[in-house]
Structures are given as C-alpha cells and as structure tokens.
N, C-alpha and C positions, 0 to 999 in steps of 0.2 A: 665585631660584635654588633648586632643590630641595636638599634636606639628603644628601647621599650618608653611609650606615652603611658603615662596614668592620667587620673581626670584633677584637673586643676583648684586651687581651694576658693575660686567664682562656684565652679561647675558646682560645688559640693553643697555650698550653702544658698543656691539659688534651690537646689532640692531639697536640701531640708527646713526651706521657707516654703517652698509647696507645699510640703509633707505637712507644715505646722497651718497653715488656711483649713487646708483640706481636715485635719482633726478639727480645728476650730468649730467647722461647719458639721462634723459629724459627731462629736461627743457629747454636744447640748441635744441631738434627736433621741440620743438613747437615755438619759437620764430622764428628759420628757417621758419617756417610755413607760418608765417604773410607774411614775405618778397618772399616768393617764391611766394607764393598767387596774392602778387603784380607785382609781374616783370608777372606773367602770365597775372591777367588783362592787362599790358600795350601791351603787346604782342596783347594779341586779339584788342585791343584798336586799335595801329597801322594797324594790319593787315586789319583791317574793313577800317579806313581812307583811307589806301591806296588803296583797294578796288575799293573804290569809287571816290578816284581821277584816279584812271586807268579808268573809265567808261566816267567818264565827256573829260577824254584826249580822248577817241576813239571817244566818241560824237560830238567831237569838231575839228576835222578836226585833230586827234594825237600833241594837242597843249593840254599842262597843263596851268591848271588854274596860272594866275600871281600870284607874291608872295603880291604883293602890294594888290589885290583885295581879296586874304585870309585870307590876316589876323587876321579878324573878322570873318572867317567865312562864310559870307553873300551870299557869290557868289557861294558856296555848299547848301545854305538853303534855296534860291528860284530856281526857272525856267527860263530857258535861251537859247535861237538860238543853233542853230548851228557851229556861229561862232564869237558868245559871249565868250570872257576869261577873261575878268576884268567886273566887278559891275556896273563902270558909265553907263549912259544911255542903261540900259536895254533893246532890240527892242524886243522879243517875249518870248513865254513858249511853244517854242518844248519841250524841255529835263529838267528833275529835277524835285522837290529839289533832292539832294544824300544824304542829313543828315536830320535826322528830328530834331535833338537839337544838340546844341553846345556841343563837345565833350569836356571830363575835364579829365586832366591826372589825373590816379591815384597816382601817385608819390608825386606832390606837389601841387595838387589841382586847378592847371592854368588852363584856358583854351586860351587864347590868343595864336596868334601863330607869331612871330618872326623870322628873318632872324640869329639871333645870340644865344644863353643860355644867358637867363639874370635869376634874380628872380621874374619875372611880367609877364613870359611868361610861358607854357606847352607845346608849340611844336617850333620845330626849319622846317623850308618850304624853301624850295630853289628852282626854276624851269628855265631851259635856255631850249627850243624849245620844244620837245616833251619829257624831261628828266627832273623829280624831285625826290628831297629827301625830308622827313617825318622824323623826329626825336624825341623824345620825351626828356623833361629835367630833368634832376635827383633833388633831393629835395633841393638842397644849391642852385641851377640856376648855375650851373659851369661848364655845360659838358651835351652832350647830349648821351641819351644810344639807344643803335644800337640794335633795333631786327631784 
C-alpha cells in the first residue's frame, strides 16, 4: 500500500496567515471604495447645482436666487422673468426650469435645502446680493462638507 502525504497542520496555518494579511490589506480598499464613490457623487452633485444657480444669477440681473424661495426647490424647477428671484407671484417663462428633479444628497438622502445643518435637510443655501453658498450635509445633520 503506497504511503499517501497530506499537507501538515504548519503548512495549513502558515496559509491561512497569508490568506488573513492578504484580506487585511484588501478589505479596508474596498470599503474606502463606497465612501470615495460617494463624496465623488456629492461633488458632481454640488458642482451641477452650482452650475445652475450661476446661470439663473447671470439671468437674473447677477442677483441669486433667495434663500427663502429655495428651499423647496421650486424656483429652479419652473420658468421665470428676468427679474424674478423668489417664487411668489410668478410674472413670466423667459428663463428656466435649471433642474429637472429635486436633487437628493447622496450622503443622507435629503433633499430639502436649509439655511443651517440640521437632520431634515441635504443642502445648506445662503445668498446676500449677487454671492451664494451651496453646501451639502453629512450623514448625522451636524456639519456641512465643502467641495
């Protein structure tokens, strides 16, 4: 009867010590993955917003959209004058819509847009004369993150 070798219980757990480096070194890339993934869609997210509130500002006489008429949105999602900048009484459709849907952070799934970080919101909007800021809020509502 010939002698049959199997592999030794060194051999066994000298590989599955490699096998466990090797995960170590590969599992933290792909988790990195998701979150990178995501700060890039906010990024293009933002950069489009902004976009198109730069358009409606040059549209509109270098006046941004009010923060009070944004906050829903509304006043990017229809048509509006010239020298239209807040939502009540609508007078024409020169210019617009600049979004065709409500945009939704990728972070925490908001889309409402807010003067402050709260948890009920996904954008943080500020505008005084021709000058706004676009922020976007991080997942707890505690802080808004700057692309």
């Amino acid at each position: 009867m010939p002698h049959r070798r199997g592999f030794t219980l060194v051999e066994i757990l000298i590989v599955v010590i490699i096998l466990g480096i090797i995960a170590a070194i590969v599992v933290p890339q792909f988790s990195n993955a998701s979150s990178d993934a995501r700060a890039s869609s906010i990024a293009r997210t933002l950069q489009t917003l902004r976009s198109q509130i730069g358009v409606f500002t040059i549209q509109h006489g270098d006046t941004a959209p009010a923060a009070s008429a944004i906050t829903n949105w509304q006043l990017m999602l229809t048509t509006s004058t010239t020298t239209e900048t807040n939502v009540t009484n609508p007078a024409g459709t020169d210019f617009g819509p600049y979004m065709a849907v409500v945009p939704s952070n990728p972070y925490n799934g908001n889309s409402a847009v807010g003067a402050a970080p709260s948890t009920t919101v996904g954008w943080v909007y500020s505008s005084s004369g021709g000058q706004y800021t676009l922020q976007a809020v991080d997942t707890v509502g505690a802080s808004v993150l700057t692309y």
